[in-house]
VOKOL-570704 format. One line per 5 residues: number of its first residue (from 1); their letters; for each residue x, y, z of N, C-alpha, C. Coordinates in steps of 0.05 Angstrom, whole numbers, plus 5000, padded with zeros to 4 digits. Last residue first. Layout:
<sites>
NUM) A) X:Y:Z:X:Y:Z:X:Y:Z | ... $
</sites>
This chain:
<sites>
134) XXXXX) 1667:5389:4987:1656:5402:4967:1652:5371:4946 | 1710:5381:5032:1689:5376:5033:1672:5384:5009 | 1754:5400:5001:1755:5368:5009:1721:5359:5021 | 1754:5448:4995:1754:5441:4978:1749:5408:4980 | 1748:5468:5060:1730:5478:5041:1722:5453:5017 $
129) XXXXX) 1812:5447:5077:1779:5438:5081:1753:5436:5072 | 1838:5481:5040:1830:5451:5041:1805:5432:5049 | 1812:5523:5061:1817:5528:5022:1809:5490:5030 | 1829:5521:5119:1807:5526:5108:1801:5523:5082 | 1895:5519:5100:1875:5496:5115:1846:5509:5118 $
124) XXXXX) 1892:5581:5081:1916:5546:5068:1897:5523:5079 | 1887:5606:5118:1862:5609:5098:1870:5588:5092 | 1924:5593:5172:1902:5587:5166:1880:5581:5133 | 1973:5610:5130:1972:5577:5141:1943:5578:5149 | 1965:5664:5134:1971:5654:5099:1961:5620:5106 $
119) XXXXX) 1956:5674:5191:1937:5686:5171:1944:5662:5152 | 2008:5664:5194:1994:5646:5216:1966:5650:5189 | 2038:5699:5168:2054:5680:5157:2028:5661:5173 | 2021:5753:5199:2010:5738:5173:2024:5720:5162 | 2043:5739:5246:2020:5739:5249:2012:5727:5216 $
114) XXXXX) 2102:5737:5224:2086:5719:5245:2068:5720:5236 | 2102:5798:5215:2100:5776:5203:2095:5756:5210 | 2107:5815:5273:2080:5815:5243:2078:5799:5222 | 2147:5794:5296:2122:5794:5300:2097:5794:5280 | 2192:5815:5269:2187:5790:5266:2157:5776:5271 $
109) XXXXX) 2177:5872:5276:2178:5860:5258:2167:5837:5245 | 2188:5864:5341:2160:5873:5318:2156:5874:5301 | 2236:5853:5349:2216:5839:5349:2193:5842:5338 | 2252:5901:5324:2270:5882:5316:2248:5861:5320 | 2237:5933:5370:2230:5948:5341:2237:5915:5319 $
104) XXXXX) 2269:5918:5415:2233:5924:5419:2227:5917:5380 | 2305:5927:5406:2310:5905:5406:2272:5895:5408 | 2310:5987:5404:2317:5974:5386:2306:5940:5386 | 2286:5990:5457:2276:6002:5439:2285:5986:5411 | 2338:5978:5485:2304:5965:5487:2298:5970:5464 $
99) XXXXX) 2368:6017:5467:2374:5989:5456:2357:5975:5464 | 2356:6065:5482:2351:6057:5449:2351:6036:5451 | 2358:6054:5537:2333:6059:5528:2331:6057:5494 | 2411:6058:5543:2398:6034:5545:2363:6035:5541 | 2423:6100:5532:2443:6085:5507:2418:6054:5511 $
94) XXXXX) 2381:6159:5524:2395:6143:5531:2398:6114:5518 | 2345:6185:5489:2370:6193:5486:2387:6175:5504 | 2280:6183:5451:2296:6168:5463:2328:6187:5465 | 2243:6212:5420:2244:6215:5447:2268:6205:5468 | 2230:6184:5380:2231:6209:5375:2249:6229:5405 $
89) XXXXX) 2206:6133:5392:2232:6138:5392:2249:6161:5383 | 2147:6150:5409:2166:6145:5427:2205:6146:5410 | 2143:6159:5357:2137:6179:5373:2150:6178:5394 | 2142:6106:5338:2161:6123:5329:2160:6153:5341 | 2103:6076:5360:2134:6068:5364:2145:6097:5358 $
84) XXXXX) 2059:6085:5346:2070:6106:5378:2100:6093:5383 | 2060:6067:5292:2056:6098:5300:2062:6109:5320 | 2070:6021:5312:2081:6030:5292:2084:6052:5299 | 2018:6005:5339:2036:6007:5345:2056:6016:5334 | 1975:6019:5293:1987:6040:5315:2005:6034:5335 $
79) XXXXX) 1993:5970:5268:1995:6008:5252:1998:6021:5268 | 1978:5936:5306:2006:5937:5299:2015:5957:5281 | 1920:5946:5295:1930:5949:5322:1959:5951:5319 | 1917:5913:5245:1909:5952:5248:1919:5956:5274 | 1924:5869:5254:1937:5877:5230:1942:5913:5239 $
74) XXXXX) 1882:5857:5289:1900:5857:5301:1926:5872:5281 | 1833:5861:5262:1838:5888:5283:1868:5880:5290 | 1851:5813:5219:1845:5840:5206:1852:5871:5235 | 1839:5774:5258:1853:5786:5243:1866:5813:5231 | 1777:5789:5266:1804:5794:5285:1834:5794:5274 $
69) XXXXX) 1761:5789:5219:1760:5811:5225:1778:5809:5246 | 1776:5726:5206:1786:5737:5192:1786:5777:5201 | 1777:5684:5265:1762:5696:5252:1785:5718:5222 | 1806:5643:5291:1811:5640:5259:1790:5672:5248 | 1799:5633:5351:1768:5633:5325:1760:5637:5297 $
64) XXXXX) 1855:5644:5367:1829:5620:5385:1805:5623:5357 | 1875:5675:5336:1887:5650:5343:1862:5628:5354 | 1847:5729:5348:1848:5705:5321:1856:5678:5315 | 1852:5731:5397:1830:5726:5398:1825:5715:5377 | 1914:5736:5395:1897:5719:5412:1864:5711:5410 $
59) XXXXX) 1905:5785:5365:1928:5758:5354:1914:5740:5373 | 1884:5818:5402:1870:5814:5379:1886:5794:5365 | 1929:5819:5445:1893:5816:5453:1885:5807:5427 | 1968:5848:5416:1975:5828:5420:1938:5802:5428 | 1942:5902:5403:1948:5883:5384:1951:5861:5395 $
54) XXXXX) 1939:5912:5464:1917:5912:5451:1921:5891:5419 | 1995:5920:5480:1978:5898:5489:1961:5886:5471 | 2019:5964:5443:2021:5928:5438:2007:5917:5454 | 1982:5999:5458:1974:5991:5437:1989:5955:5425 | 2008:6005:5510:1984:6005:5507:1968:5990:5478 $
49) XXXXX) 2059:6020:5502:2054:5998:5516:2024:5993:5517 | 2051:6068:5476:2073:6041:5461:2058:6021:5468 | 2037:6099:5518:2024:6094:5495:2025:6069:5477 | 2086:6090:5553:2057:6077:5557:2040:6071:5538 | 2120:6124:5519:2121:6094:5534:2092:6076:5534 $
44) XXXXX) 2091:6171:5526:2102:6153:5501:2100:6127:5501 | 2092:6182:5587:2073:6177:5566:2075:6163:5539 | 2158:6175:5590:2132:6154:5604:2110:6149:5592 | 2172:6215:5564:2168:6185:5556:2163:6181:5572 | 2134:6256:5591:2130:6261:5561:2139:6230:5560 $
39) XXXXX) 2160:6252:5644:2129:6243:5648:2124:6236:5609 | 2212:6232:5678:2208:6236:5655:2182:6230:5647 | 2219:6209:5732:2217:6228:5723:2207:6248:5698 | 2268:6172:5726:2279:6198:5726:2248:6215:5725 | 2228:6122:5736:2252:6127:5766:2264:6161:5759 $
34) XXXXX) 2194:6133:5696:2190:6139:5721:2204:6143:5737 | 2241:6110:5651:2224:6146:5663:2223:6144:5672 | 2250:6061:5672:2272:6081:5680:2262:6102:5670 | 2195:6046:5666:2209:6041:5692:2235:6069:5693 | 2195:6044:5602:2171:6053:5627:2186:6056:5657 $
29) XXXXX) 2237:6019:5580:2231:6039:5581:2224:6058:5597 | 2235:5962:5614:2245:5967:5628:2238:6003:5607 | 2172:5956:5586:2182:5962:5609:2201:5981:5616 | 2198:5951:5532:2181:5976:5535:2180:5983:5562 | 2211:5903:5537:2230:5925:5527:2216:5951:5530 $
24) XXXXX) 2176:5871:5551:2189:5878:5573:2204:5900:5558 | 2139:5872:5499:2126:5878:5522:2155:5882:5545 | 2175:5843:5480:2173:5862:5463:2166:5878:5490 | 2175:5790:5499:2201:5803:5504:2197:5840:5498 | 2122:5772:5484:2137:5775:5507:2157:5793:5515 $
19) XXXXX) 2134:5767:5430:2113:5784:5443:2115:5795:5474 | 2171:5732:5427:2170:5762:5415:2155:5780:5429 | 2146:5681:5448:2158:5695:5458:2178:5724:5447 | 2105:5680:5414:2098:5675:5434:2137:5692:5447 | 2113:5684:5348:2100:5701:5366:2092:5700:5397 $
14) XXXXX) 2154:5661:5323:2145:5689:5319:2137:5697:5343 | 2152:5607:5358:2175:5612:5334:2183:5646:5335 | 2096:5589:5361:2122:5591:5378:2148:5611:5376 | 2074:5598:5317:2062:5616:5341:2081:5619:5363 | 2098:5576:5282:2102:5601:5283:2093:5620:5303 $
9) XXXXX) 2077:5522:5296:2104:5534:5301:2114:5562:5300 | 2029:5518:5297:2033:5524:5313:2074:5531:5319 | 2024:5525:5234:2018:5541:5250:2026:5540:5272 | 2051:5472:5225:2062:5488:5214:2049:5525:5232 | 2011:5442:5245:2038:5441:5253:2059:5465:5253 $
4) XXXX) 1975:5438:5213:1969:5456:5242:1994:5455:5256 | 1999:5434:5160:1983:5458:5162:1985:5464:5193 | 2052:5379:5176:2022:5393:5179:2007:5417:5175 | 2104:5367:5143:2092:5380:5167:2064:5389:5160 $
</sites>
């Protein structure tokens, strides 16, 4: 399998629909505060939901231009997702709000790594390139 093969599978694999799903688990979060009410997680929530966008924005923008600093913001964007994960789950007491949450936490994982398993397969085909043209 191909270097670009091999990347785009992980994009499938890891990160295209993790990302996805990750983003609704926070939803349905977001949704059942609001229907109770609950402004502290909602805020949480949101926060959550704010910072995975934003990571997710910076995986996209590394994906399209290999750059290594996008990279790099997207690495740091998934710290503070991290960080408002656990603020939010500081928070959690219903059965179906942990288990988003859980199933949220489970993808995010998988997610990151993704990302740098995509990272390790780019520099891999740049090294080549580099070295093949030299």
């Amino acid at each position: 399998m191909s270097l670009f093969e091999q990347r785009n599978q992980v994009v499938q694999n890891d990160l295209d629909g993790n990302g996805a799903e990750m983003r609704k688990s926070i939803t349905k979060i977001m949704d059942r505060s609001a229907s109770i009410r609950d402004t502290d997680l909602l805020h949480k929530s949101s926060k959550l939901q704010e910072a995975l966008l934003l990571g997710r924005l910076y995986v996209s923008k590394f994906l399209i231009n290999n750059s290594v600093e996008e990279n790099q913001r997207s690495l740091d964007e998934f710290e503070e997702v991290a960080i408002e994960a656990q603020n939010l789950k500081s928070l959690l007491t219903n059965a179906q709000d942990i288990a988003a949450f859980n199933d949220f936490a489970r993808r995010s994982e998988v997610y990151v790594e993704g990302i740098k398993k995509v990272q390790e397969i780019i520099i891999s085909r740049n090294n080549l390139t580099e070295n093949s043209l030299n």
